[in-house]
N, C-alpha and C positions, 0 to 999 in steps of 0.2 A: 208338403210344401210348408211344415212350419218352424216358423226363425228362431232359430235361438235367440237369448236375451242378450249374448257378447254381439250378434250382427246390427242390433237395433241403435238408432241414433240415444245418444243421450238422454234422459229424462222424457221417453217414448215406452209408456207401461205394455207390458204385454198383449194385455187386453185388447190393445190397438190396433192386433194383425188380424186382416178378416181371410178368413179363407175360402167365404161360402158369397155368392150375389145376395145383396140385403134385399126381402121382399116388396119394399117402396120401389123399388128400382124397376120390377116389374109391373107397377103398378100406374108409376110413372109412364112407362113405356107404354101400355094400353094406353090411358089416358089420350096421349098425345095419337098415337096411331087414330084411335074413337074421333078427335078433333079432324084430324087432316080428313077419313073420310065423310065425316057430316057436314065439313067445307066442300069437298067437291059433289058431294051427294044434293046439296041443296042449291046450287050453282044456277 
């Protein structure tokens, strides 16, 4: 899945293509899951 540099917008460097989930985004997701259920756990 990775883009060449003719399909990218203009002054959009390479670097910018991600092709993997970034690890915060997991981390994030706990988080929020951990919230909802220590909201209903302590209810």
């Amino acid at each position: 899945m990775k883009k060449d540099k003719k399909t990218l917008p203009e002054g959009v460097p390479a670097e910018n293509v991600y092709e993997n989930t970034h690890v915060l985004l997991y981390v994030f997701y706990a988080i929020a899951v951990a919230s909802v259920v220590l909201l209903l756990v302590n209810q």
